[in-house]
VEXKE-265587 format. One record per residue (C-alpha): x, z, y. Coordinates in steps of 0.02 Angstrom, whole numbers, padded with zeros to 5 digits, always signed. Layout:
XZY...
END
This chain:
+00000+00000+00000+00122+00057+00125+00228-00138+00099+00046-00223+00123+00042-00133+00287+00201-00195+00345+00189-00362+00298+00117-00505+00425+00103-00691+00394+00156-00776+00543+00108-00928+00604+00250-01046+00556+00190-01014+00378-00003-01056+00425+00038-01210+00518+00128-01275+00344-00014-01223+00259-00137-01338+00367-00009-01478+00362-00026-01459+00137-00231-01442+00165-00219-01609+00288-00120-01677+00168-00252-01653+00017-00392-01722+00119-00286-01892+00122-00257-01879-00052-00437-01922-00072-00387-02084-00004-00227-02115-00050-00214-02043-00245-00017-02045-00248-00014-01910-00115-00081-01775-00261+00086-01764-00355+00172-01718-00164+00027-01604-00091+00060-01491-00270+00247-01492-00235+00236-01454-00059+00117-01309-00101+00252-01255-00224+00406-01266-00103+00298-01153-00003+00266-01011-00110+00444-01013-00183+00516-00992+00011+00360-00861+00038+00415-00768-00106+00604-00795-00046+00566-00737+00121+00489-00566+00064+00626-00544-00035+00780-00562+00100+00667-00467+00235+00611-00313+00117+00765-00314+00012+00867-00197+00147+00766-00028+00135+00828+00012+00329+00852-00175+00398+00856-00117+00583+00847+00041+00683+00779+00061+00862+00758+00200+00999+00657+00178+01180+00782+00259+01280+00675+00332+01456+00705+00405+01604+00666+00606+01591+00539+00582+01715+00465+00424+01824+00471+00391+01993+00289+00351+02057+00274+00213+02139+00442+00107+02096+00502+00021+01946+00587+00107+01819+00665+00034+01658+00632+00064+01498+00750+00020+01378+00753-00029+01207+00904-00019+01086+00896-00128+00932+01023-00126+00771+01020-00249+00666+01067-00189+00480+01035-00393+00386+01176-00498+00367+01076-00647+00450+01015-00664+00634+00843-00595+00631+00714-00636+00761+00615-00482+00832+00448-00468+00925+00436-00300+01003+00255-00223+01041+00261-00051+01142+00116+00044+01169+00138+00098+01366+00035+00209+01433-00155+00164+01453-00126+00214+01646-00042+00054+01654-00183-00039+01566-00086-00194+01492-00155-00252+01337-00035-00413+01296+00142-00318+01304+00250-00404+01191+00431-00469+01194+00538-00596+01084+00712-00595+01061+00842-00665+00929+00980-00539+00865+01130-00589+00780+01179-00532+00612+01253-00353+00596+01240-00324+00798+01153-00246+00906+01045-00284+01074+00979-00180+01228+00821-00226+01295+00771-00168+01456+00557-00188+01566+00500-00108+01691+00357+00012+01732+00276+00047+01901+00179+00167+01909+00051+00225+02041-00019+00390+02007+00067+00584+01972+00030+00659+01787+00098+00644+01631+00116+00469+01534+00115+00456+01326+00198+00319+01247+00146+00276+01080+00220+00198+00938+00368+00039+00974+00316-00085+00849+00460-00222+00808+00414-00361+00695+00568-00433+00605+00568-00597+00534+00724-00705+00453+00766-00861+00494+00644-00943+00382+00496-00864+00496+00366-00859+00361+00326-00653+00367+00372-00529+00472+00411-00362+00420+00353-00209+00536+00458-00072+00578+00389+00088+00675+00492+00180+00809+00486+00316+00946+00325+00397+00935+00194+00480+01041+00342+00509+01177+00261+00579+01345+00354+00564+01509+00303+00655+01679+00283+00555+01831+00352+00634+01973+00350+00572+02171+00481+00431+02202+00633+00529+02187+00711+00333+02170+00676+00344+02373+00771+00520+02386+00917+00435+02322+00918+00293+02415+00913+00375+02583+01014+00529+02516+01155+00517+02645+01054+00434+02812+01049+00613+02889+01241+00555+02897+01264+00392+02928+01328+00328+03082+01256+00154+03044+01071+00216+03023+01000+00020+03076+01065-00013+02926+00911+00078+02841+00789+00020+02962+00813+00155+03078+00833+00154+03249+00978+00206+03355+00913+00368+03459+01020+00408+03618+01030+00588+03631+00959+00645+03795+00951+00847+03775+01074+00955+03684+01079+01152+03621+01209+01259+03730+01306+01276+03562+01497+01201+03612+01561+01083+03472+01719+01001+03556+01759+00875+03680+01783+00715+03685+01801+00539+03742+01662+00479+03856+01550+00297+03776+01419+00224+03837+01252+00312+03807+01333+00472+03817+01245+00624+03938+01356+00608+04118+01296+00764+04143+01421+00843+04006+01581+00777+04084+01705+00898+04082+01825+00859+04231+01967+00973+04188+01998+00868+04029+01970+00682+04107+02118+00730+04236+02221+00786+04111+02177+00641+03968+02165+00519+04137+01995+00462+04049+01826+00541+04051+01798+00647+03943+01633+00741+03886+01581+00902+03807+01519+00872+03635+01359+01038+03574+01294+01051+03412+01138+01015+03352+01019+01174+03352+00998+01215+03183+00882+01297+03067+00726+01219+03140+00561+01248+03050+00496+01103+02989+00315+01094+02910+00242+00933+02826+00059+00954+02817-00021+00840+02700-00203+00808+02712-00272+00769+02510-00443+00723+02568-00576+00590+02556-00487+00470+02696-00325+00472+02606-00391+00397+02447-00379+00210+02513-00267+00134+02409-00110-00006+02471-00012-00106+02318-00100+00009+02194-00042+00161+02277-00145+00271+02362-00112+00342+02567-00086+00523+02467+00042+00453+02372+00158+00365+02502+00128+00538+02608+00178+00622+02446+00342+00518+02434+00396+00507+02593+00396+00698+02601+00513+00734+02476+00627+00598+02550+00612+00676+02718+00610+00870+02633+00794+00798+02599+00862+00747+02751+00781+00921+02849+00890+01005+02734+01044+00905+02754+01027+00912+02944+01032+01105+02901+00847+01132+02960+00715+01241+02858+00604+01122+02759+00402+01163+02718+00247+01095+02658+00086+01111+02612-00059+01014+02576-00262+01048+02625-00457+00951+02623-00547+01119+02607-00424+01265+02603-00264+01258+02606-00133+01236+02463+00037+01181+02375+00115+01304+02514+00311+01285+02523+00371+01404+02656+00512+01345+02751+00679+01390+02703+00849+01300+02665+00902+01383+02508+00983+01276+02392+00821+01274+02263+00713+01219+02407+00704+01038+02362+00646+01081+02199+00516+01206+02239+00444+01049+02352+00482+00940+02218+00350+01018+02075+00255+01082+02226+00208+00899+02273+00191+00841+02095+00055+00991+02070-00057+00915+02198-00211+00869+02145-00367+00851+02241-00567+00758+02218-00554+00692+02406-00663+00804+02473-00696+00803+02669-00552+00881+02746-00581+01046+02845-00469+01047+02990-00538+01196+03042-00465+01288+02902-00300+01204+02935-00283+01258+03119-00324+01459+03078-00205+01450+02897-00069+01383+03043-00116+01509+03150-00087+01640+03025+00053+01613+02926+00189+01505+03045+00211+01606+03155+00394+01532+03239+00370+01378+03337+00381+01233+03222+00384+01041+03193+00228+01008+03113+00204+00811+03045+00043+00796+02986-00003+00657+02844-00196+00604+02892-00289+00446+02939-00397+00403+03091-00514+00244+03064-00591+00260+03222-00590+00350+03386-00758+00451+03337-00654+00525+03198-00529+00586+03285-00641+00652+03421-00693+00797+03301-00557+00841+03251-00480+00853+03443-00508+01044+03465-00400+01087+03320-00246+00956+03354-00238+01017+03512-00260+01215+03465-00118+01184+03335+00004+01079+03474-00015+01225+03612+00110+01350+03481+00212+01206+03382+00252+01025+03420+00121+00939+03333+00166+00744+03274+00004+00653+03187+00056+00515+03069-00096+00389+03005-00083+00237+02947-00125+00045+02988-00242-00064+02879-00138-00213+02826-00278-00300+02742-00353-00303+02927-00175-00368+02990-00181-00500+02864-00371-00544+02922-00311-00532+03115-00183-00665+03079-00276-00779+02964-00352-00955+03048-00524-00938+03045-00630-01100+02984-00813-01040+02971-00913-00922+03085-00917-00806+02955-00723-00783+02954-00736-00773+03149-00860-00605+03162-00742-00543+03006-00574-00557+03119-00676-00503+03279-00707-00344+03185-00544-00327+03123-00473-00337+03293-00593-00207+03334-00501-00072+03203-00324-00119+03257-00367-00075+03430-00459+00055+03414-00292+00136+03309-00195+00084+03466-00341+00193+03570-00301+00341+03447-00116+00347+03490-00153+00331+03682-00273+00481+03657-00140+00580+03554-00031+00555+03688-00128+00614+03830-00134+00791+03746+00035+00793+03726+00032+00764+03536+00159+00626+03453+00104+00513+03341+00180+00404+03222+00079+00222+03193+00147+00151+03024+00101+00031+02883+00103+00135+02689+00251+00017+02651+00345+00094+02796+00289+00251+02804+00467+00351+02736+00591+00236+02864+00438+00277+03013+00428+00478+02970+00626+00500+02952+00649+00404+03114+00534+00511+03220+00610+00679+03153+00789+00615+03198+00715+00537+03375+00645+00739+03399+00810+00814+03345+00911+00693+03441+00790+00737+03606+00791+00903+03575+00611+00936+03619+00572+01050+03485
END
């Protein structure tokens, strides 16, 4: 029983089989055709019989392992990757069926690859995932077949293997050292020139263009015959608080991941460089109470306490209280912070209600709203319209887009930043406003 369950006809042997059974139907015209159709038929079952025996002869013919990542980053692509031995003394050709995750809902996974005699091959896909939990592989299937490619033998690997999916630590890597780098364009981000500073001395030296003329230090440019400027230090050990709303408007979904997700993300990137700039890092997520808290500190398990903090977040998009949010901030930061809070504004109505508390929570801490554009609407704004139809569609479209352009302006007028940004961008946009506050040194 258990060799009839790993034994597969494949399709080389049933397209010989309809060429003998085309062959007998012209027998019935041509008589002399009977003598070939029966030694055809023969040839056939000998190899058959020949092919079972090469492929099932070896007891352990190959040997394979899906090597994975000990957890996945959400929202990038991360390889999987296959190791294949080959134990025959022929080249063997191999189809490989894995059964991924039913998050990722493919149902016609397969890949084909020839392996050469007593070797062995890496095979590597990809995965992209777009939602936080936990991810079971089932069993890797490989179907083995020799070079006569009658049968295929099947050979079970790996099973029920289940990997976490964690936010896009791939993006915490990438942007590991931009709290650093003096060529920060480089990432995307913009060059900020600095035009505050802490009264903390750092050293002195020579004047370039950009630099606060204010700072010039005369004693040294008449002895260096050059100007020279006093260089501070950066204040340090800053509170910073990302606040991430988890309710109903955050659901909407961009590239198959949600406006939760990216905020999820491009926390932990920015959780990273806080840290590295040797500023307190916090977070905390809400819709009706607040939760996920992460109080600010810079110890050196701090990025991991974010880290399964933001994984644990889970919410059913409820309507978000800000209410709750302002009196939680009230009560439990008390030190004058940098709060960025993850939300979305659709329209000017919505942010109306909301008003009281935005501006109750920017009189005690500097207060910088990040929501997102629609760039299904940008792609509407920009598309040439043919019917009138299309016309009311981009009309309304336009609409949107300025009314987000109406929220910032309104923002603004309060005194409360704002940061404008498409999902995609979201991580370079966030890290480039807490550098332009740093380098300003409003907070």
């Amino acid at each position: 029983m258990k060799f009839l369950k790993s034994l597969y006809l494949n399709n080389f042997f049933f397209y010989a089989l309809l060429g003998i059974v085309v062959l007998f139907v012209c027998a019935f015209v041509f008589p002399f055709l009977y003598r070939a159709v029966e030694y055809l038929f023969l040839v056939l079952l000998v190899f058959l019989f020949l092919d079972v025996l090469i492929v099932f002869f070896a007891k352990n013919g190959i040997d394979a392992s899906r090597i994975m990542p000990e957890k996945l980053s959400n929202g990038d692509e991360n390889p999987i990757n296959i190791n294949i031995r080959n134990y025959y003394t022929f080249p063997i050709y191999v189809k490989i069926i894995d059964e991924i995750p039913s998050q990722f809902q493919v149902r016609n996974f397969e890949i084909s690859r020839k392996i050469k005699s007593s070797s062995e091959d890496d095979i590597a896909y990809y995965l992209r995932p777009t939602a936080r939990g936990e991810y079971h592989f089932g069993k890797l299937n490989i179907y083995v077949a020799s070079p006569l490619r009658l049968i295929s033998r099947r050979f079970v690997f790996s099973k029920d293997e289940m990997v976490p999916t964690y936010p896009s630590y791939i993006q915490l890597r990438k942007y590991d050292l931009i709290a650093f780098s003096n060529n920060l364009f480089q990432y995307g981000v913009k060059k900020i020139r600095r035009i505050g500073h802490s009264m903390e001395f750092e050293q002195i030296k020579e004047y370039v263009p950009g630099d606060d003329i204010r700072t010039l230090n005369w004693k040294a440019t008449a002895k260096k015959n050059s100007l020279m400027v006093n260089q501070f230090q950066d204040e340090k050990s800053q509170s910073i608080y990302m606040v991430i709303d988890k309710g109903r408007v955050m659901k909407m979904p961009f590239n198959g991941l949600s406006l939760l997700d990216y905020a999820i993300n491009a926390t932990l990137v920015l959780s990273n460089v806080i840290l590295k700039k040797q500023d307190k890092a916090g977070m905390f997520a809400f819709s009706k109470k607040v939760t996920n808290r992460v109080v600010a500190e810079k110890r050196s398990a701090q990025m991991q306490n974010i880290l399964e903090s933001l994984y644990n977040i889970k919410t059913d998009f409820f309507e978000s209280d800000f209410s709750r949010l302002y009196a939680d901030i009230r009560k439990n930061i008390n030190q004058r912070s940098l709060i960025l809070l993850y939300t979305n504004f659709e329209t000017l109505d919505s942010l109306h209600r909301q008003m009281p508390y935005l501006k109750g929570i920017a009189k005690s801490h500097l207060l910088v709203v990040v929501f997102f554009n629609n760039t299904e609407l940008n792609e509407l704004i920009h598309k040439k319209t043919e019917t009138i139809q299309e016309v009311y569609d981009k009309v309304i479209a336009e609409k949107f887009a300025f009314e987000k352009r109406l929220i910032v302006n309104e923002l603004k007028k309060y005194g409360i930043y704002s940061v404008l940004t498409q999902p995609e961008n979201l991580t370079l946009d966030t890290i480039n406003k807490y550098l332009e506050i740093k380098a300003r040194g409003i907070l």
